[in-house]
PASEBA-1860 file (N, C-alpha, C; in nm, 3 decimals):
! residues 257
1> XXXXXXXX> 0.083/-0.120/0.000/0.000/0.000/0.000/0.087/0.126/0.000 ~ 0.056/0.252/-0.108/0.123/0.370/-0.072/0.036/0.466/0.023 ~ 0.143/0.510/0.152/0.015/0.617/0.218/-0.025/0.718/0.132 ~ -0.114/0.774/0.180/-0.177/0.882/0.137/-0.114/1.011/0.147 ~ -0.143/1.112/0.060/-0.021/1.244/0.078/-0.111/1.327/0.173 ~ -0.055/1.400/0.269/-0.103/1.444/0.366/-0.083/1.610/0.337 ~ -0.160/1.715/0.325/-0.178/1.838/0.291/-0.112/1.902/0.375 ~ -0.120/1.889/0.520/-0.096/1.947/0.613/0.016/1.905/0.668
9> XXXXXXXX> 0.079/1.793/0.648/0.243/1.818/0.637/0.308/1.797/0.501 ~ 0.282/1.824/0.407/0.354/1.924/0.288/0.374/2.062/0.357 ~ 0.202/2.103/0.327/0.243/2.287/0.392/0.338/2.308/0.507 ~ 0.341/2.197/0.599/0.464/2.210/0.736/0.552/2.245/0.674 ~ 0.572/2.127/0.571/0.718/2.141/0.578/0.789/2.218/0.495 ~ 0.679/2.315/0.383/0.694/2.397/0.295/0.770/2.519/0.361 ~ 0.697/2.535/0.474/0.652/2.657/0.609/0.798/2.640/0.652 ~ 0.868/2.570/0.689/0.980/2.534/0.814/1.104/2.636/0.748
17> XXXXXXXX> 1.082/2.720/0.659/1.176/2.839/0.625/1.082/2.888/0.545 ~ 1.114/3.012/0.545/1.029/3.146/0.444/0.985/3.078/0.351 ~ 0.916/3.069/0.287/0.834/3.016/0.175/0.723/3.071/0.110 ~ 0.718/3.134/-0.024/0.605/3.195/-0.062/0.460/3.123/-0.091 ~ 0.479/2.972/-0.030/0.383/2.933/-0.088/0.226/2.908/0.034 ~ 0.094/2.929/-0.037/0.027/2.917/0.027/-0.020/2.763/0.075 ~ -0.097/2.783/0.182/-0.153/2.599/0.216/-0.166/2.504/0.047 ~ -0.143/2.415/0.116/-0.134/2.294/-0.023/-0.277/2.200/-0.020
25> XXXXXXXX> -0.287/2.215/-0.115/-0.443/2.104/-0.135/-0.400/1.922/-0.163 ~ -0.430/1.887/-0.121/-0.472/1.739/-0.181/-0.541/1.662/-0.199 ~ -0.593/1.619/-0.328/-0.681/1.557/-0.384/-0.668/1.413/-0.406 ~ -0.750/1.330/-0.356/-0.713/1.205/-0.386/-0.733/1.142/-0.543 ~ -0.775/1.197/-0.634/-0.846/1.177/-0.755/-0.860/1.285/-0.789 ~ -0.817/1.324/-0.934/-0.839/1.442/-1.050/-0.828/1.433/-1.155 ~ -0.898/1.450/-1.235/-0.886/1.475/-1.407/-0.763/1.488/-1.448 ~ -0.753/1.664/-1.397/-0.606/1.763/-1.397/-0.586/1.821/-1.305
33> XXXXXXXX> -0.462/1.814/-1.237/-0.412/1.924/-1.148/-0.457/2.055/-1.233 ~ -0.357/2.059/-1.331/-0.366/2.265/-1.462/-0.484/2.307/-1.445 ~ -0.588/2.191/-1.491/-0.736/2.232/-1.493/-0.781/2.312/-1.366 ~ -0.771/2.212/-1.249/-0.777/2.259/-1.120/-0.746/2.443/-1.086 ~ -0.625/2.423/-1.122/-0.578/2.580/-1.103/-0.622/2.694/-1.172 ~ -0.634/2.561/-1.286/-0.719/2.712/-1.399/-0.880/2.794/-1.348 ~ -0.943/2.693/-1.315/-1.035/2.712/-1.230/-1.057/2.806/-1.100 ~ -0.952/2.825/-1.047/-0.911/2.912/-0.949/-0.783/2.917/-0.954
41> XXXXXXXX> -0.708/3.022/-0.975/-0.597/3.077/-1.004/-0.539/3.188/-0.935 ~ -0.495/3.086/-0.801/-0.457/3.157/-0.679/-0.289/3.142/-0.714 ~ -0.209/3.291/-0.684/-0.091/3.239/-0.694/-0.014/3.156/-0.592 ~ 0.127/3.077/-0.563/0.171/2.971/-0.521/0.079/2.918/-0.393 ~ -0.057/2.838/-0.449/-0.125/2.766/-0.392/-0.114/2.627/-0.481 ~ -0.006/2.560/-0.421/0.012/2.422/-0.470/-0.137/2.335/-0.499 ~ -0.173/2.217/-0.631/-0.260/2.210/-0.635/-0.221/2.039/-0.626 ~ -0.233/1.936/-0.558/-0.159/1.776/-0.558/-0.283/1.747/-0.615
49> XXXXXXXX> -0.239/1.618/-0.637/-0.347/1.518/-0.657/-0.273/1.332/-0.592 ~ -0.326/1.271/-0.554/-0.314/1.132/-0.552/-0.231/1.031/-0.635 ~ -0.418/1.083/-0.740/-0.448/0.990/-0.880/-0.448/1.110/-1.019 ~ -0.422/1.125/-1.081/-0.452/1.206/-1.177/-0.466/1.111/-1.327 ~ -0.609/1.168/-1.411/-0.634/1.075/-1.449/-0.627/1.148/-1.622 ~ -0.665/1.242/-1.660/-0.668/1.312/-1.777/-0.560/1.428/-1.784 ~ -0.426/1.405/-1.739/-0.331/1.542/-1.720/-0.283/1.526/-1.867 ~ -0.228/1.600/-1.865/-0.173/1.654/-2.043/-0.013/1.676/-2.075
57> XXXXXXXX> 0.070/1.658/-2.122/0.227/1.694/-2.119/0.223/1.793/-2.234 ~ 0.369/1.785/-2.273/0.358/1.903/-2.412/0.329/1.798/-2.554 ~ 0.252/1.921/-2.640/0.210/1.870/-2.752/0.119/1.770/-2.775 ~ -0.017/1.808/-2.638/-0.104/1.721/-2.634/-0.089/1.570/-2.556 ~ 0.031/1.530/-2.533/0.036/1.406/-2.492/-0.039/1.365/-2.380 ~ -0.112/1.276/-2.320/-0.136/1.209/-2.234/-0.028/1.205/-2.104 ~ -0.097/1.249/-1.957/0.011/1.226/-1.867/-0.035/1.139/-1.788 ~ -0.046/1.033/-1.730/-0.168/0.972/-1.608/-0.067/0.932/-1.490
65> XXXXXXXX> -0.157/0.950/-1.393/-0.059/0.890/-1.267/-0.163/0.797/-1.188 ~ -0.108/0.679/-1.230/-0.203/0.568/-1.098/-0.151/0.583/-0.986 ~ -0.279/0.534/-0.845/-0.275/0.615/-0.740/-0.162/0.577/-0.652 ~ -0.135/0.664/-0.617/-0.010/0.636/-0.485/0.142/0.597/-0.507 ~ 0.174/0.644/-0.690/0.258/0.573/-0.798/0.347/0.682/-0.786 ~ 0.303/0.856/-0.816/0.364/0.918/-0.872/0.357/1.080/-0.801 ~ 0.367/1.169/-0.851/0.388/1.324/-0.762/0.262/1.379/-0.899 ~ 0.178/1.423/-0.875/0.105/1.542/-0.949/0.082/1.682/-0.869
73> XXXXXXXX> 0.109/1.771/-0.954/0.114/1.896/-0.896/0.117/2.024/-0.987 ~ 0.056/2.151/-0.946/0.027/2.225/-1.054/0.062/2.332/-0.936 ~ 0.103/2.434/-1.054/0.099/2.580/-0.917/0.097/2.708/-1.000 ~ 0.045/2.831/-0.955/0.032/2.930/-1.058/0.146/3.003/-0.973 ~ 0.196/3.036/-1.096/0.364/3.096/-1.040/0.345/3.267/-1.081 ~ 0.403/3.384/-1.040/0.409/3.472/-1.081/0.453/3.505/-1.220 ~ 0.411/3.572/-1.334/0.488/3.610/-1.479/0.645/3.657/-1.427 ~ 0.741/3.607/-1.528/0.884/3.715/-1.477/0.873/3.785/-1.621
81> XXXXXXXX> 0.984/3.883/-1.682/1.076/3.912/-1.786/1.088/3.847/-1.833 ~ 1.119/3.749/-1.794/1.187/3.625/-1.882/1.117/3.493/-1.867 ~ 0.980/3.455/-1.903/0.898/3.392/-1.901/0.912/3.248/-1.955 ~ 0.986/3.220/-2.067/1.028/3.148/-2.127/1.116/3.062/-2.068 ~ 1.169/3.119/-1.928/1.280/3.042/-1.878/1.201/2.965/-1.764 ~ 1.086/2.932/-1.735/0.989/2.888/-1.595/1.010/2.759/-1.698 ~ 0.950/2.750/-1.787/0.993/2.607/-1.828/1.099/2.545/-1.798 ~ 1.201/2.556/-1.843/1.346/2.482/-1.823/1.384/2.459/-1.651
89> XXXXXXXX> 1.316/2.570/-1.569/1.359/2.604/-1.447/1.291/2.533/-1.376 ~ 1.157/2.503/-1.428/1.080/2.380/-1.375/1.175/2.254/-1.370 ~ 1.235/2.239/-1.510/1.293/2.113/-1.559/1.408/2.083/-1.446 ~ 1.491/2.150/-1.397/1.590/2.187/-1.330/1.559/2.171/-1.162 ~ 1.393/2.238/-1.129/1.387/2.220/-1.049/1.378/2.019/-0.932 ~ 1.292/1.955/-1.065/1.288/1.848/-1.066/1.439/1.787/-1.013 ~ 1.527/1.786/-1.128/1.630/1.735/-1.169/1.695/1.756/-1.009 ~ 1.698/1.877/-0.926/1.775/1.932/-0.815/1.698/1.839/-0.704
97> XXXXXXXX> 1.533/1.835/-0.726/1.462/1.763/-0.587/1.494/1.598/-0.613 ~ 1.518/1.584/-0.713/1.567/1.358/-0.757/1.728/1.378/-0.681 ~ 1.790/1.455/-0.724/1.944/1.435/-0.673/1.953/1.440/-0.525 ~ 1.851/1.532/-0.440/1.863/1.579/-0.312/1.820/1.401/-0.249 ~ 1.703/1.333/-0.297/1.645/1.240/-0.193/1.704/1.074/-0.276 ~ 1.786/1.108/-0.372/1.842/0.948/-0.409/1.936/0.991/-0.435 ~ 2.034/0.875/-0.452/2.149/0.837/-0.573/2.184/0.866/-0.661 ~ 2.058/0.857/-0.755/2.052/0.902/-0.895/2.118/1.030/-0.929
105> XXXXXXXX> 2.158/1.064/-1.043/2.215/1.212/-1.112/2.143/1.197/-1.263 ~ 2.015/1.264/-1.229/1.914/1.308/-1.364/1.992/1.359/-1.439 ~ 1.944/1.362/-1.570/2.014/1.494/-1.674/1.869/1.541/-1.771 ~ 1.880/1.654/-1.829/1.794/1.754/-1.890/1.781/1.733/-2.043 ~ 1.694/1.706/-2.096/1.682/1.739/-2.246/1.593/1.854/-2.251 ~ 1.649/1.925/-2.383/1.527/2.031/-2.372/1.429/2.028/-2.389 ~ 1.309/2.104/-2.347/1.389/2.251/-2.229/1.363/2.181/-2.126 ~ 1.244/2.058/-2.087/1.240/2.019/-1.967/1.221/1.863/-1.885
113> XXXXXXXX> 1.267/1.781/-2.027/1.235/1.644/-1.978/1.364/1.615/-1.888 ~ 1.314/1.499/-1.808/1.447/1.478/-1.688/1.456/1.334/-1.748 ~ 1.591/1.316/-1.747/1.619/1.146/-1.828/1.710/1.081/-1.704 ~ 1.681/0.970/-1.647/1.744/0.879/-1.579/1.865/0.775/-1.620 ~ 2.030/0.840/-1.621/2.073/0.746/-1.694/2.090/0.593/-1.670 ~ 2.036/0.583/-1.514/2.042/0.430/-1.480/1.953/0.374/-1.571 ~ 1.867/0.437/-1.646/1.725/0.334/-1.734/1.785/0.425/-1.853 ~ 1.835/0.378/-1.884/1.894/0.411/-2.034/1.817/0.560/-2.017
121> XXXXXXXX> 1.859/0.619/-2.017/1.782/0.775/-2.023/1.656/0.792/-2.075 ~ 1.583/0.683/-1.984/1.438/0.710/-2.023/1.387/0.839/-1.894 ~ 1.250/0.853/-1.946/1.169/1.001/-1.892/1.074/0.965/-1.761 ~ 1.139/1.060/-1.684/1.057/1.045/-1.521/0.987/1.092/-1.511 ~ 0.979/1.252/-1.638/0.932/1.333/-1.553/0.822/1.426/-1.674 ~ 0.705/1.450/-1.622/0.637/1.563/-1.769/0.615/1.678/-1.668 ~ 0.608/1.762/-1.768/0.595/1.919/-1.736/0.528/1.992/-1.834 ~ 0.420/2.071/-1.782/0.314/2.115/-1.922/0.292/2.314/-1.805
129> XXXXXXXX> 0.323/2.374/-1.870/0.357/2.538/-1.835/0.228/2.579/-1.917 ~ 0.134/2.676/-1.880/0.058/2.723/-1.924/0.069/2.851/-1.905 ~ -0.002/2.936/-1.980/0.046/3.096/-1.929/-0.126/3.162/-1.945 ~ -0.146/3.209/-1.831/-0.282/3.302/-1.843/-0.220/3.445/-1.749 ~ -0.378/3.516/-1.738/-0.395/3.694/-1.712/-0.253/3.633/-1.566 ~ -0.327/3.550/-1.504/-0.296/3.573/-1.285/-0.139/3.541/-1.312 ~ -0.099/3.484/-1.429/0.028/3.409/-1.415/0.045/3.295/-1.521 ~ 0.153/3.176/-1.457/0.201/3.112/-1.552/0.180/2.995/-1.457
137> XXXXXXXX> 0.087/2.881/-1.478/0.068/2.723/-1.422/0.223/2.632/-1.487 ~ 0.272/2.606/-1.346/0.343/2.498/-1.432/0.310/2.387/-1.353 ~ 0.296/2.266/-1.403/0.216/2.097/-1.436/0.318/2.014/-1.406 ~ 0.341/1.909/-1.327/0.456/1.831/-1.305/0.413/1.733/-1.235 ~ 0.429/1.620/-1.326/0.381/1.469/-1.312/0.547/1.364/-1.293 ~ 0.633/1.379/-1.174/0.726/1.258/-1.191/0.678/1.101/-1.141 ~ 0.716/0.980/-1.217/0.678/0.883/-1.153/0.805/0.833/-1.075 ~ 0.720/0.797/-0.951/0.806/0.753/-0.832/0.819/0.576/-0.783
145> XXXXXXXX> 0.705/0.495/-0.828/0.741/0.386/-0.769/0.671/0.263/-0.924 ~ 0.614/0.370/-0.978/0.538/0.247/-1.109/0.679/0.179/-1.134 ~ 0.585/0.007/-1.185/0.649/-0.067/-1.248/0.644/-0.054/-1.401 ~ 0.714/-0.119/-1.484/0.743/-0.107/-1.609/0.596/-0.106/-1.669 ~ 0.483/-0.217/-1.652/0.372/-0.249/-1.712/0.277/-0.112/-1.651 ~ 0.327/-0.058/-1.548/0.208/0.089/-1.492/0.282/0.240/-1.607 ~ 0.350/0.219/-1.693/0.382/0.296/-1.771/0.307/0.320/-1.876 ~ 0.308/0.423/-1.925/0.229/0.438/-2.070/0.297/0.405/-2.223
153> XXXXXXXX> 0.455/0.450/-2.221/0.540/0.458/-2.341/0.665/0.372/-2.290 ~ 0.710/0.304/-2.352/0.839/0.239/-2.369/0.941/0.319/-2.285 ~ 0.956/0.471/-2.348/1.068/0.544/-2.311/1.033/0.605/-2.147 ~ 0.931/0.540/-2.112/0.900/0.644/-1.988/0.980/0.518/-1.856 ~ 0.997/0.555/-1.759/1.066/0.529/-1.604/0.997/0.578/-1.516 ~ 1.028/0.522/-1.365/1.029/0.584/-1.272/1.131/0.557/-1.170 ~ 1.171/0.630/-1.048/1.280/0.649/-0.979/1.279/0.538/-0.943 ~ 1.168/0.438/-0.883/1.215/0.281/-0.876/1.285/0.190/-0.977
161> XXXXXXXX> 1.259/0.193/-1.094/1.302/0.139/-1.154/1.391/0.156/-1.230 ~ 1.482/0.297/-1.189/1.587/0.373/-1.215/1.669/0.361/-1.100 ~ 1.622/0.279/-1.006/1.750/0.277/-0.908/1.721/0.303/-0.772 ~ 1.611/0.369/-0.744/1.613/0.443/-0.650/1.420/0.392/-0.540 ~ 1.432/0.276/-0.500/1.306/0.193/-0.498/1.197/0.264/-0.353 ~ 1.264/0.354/-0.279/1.261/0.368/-0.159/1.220/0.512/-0.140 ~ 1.170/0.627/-0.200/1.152/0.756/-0.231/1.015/0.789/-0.140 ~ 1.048/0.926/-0.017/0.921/0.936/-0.030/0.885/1.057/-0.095
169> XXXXXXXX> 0.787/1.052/-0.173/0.632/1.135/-0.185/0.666/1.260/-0.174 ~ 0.581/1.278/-0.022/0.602/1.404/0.035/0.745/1.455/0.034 ~ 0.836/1.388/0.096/0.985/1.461/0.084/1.025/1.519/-0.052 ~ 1.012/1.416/-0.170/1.026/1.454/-0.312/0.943/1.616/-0.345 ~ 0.814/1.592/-0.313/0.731/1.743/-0.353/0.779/1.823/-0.306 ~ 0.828/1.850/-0.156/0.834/1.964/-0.095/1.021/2.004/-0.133 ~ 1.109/1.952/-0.184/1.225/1.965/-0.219/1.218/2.036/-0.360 ~ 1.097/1.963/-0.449/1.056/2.027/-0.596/1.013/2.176/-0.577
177> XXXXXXXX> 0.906/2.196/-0.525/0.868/2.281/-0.445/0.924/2.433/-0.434 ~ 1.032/2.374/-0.327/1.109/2.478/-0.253/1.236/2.505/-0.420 ~ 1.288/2.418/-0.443/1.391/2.446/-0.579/1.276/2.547/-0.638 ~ 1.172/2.511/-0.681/1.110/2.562/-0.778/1.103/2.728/-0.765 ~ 1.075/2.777/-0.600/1.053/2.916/-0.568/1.157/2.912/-0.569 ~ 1.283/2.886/-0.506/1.390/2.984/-0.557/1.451/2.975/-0.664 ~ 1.415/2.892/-0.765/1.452/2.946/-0.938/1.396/3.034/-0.967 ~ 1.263/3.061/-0.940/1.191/3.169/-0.984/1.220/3.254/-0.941
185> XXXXXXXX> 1.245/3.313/-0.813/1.292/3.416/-0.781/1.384/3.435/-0.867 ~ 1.512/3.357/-0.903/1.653/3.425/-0.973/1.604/3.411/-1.138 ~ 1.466/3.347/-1.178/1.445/3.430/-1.300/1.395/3.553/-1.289 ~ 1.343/3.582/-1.215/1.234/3.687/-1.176/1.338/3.792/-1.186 ~ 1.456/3.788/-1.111/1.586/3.873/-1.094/1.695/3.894/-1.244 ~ 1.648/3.793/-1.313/1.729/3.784/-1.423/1.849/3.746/-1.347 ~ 1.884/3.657/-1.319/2.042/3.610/-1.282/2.082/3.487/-1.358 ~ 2.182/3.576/-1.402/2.325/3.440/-1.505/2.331/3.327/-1.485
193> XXXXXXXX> 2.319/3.290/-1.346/2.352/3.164/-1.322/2.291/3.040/-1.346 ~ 2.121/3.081/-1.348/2.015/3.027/-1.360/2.077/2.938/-1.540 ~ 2.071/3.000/-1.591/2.117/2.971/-1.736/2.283/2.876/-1.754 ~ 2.356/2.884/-1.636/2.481/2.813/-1.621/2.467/2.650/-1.556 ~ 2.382/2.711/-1.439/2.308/2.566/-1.362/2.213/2.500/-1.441 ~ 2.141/2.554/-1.596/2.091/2.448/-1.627/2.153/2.371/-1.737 ~ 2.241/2.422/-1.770/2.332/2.388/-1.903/2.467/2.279/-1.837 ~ 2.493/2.291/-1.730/2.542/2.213/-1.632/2.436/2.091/-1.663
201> XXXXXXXX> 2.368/2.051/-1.666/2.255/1.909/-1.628/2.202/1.878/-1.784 ~ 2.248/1.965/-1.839/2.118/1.956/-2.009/2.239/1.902/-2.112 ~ 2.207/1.740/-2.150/2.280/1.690/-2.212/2.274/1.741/-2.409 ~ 2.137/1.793/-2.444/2.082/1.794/-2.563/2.212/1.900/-2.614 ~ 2.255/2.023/-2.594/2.430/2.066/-2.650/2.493/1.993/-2.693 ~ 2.525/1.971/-2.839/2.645/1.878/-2.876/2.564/1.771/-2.918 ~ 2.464/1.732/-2.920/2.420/1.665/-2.961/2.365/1.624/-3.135 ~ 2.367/1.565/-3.233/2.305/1.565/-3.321/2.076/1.538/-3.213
209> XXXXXXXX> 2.040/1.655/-3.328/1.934/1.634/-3.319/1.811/1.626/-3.429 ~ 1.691/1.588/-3.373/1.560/1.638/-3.504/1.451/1.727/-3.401 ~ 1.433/1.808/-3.432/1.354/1.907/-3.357/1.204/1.918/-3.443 ~ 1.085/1.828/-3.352/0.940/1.840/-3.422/0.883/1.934/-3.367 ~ 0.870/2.028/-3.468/0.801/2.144/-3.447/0.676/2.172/-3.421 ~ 0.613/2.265/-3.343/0.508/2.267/-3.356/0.400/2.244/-3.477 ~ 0.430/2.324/-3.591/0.395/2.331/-3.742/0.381/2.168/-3.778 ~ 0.450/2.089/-3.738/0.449/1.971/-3.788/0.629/1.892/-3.859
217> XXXXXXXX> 0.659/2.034/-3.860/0.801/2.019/-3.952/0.888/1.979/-3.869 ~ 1.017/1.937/-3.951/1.137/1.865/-3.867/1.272/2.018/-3.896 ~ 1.350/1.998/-3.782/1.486/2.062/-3.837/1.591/1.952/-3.738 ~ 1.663/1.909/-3.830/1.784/1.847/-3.842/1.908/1.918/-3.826 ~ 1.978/1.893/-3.731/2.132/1.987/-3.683/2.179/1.917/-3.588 ~ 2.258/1.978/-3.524/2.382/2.001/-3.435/2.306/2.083/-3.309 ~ 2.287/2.063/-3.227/2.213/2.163/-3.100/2.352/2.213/-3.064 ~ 2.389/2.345/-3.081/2.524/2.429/-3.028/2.510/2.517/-2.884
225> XXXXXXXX> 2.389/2.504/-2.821/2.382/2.583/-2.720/2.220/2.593/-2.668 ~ 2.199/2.675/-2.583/2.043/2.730/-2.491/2.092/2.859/-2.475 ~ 2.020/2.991/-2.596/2.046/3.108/-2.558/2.017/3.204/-2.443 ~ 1.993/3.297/-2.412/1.931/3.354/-2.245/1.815/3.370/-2.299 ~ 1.783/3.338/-2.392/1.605/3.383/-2.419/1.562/3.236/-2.386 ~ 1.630/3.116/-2.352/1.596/3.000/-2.283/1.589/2.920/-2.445 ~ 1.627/2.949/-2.566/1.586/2.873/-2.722/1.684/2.793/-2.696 ~ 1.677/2.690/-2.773/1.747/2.590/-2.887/1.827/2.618/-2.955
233> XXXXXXXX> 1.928/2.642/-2.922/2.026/2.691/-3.090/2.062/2.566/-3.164 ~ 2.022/2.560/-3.266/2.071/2.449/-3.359/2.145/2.492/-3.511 ~ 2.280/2.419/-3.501/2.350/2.422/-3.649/2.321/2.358/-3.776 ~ 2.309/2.415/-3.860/2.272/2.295/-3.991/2.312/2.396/-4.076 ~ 2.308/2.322/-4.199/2.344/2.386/-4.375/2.344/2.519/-4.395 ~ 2.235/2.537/-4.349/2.126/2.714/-4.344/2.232/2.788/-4.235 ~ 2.290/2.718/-4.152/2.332/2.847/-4.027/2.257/2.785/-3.927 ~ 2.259/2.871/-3.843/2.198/2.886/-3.712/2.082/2.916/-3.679
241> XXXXXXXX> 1.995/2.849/-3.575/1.864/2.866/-3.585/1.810/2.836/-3.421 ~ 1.747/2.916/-3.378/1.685/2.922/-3.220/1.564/2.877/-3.202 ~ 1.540/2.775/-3.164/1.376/2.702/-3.149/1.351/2.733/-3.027 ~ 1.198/2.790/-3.004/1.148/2.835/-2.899/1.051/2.746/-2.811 ~ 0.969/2.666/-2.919/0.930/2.498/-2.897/0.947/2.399/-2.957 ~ 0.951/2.275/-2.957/0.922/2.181/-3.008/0.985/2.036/-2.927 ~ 0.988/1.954/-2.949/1.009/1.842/-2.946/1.176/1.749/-2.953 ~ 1.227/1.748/-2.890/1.371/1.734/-2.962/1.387/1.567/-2.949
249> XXXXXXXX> 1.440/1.513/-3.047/1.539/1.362/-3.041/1.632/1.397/-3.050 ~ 1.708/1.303/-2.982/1.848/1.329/-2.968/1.898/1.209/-3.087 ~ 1.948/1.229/-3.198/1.971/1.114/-3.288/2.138/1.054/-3.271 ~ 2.251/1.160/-3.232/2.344/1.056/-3.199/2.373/1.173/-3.068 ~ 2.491/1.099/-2.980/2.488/1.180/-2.853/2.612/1.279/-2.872 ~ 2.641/1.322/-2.787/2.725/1.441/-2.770/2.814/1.406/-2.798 ~ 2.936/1.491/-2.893/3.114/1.449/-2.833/3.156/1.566/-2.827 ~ 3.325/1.545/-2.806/3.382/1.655/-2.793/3.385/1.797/-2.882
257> X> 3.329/1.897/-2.869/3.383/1.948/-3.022/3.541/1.984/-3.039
END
């Protein structure tokens, strides 16, 4: 049996240093966390769920979490300047709360999947950022204890079966959590570093890639970098080119240049 996530010690333990965030909800069963928030769109009022049963990743995908398996969570974050970068910083934030409570050392594809290299760098983690008037929802579904057959896609994992069998829950959220407000703050601030610490963890640089675009189209290159506008820089025939979304494969891996 997994216990149940307890609302009132998340918010404890959110609380146990300055923290901008308000009391935390938990739901044992939900459609969508995003939905949830969209619905009322209180800023950092964490929104959990259990079970989540209709959540969404990027580009439409399907996210589901069977109950007592995985972390669902939604939160309406303040707009910064640099808006574009809550994505990746989400991605990062993850990546910082897996390293704090296991073994494991995640790494980043862009802008925000977290890849486990103990499971061949399959995906722990979805993240779906929405942007309305109150702010910007960001969506974060990691799986924590599913087995291979409680998965949806081939390429997907979870921290059990990446190594790490013993994770709790609550400790994991409230570490995501807390990373998460203080990235935002140092986007909010515009600080350099934010952009150094995630390029530190983000293997997709150096990589041959195919980038599916929103439009439907492919671009084929060399990924040479993540500019401060948080893009894709990719090399090919044409020159240089900055993707703002899409989809990336990594088709062969990094080397030296």
């Amino acid at each position: 049996m997994h216990p149940p996530l307890s609302a009132d010690r998340i918010t404890a333990a959110l609380h146990e240093r300055p923290s901008p965030y308000a009391a935390v909800q938990v739901h044992p069963q939900v459609a969508s966390t995003n939905a949830l928030v969209r619905l009322d769109p209180r800023l950092w009022a964490p929104v959990v769920a259990d079970e989540q049963t209709q959540g969404r990743g990027r580009l439409g995908r399907a996210w589901s979490t069977p109950p007592g398996t995985a972390i669902a969570v939604s939160v309406l974050l303040p707009t910064t300047e640099s808006p574009a970068w809550l994505p990746l910083a989400a991605g990062l934030a993850v990546q910082r709360a897996i390293t704090d409570l296991t073994g494991l050392c995640p790494l980043l594809k862009w802008p925000n999947d977290v890849l486990l290299p103990t499971d061949e760098n399959r995906k722990v983690c979805g993240i779906l950022c929405e942007l309305l008037p109150e702010g910007v929802i960001v969506g974060t579904g990691v799986n924590v204890s599913q087995d291979r057959a409680a998965l949806p896609v081939p390429t997907a994992t979870s921290l059990a079966l990446a190594g790490a069998p013993e994770v709790d829950r609550e400790r994991l959220l409230t570490a995501y959590l807390l990373h998460l407000a203080d990235l935002h703050g140092r986007v909010a601030r515009q600080d350099p570093t934010v952009r150094a610490d995630y390029l530190a963890v983000c293997r997709t640089p150096g990589t041959e890639v195919d980038v599916h675009l929103p439009d439907g189209s492919h671009l084929l290159g060399r990924a040479t970098g993540v500019d401060t506008q948080g893009r894709l820089v990719v090399g090919g025939p044409a020159g240089e080119r900055s993707v703002a979304a899409g989809d990336v494969v990594h088709v062969r891996p990094a080397t030296t240049p």
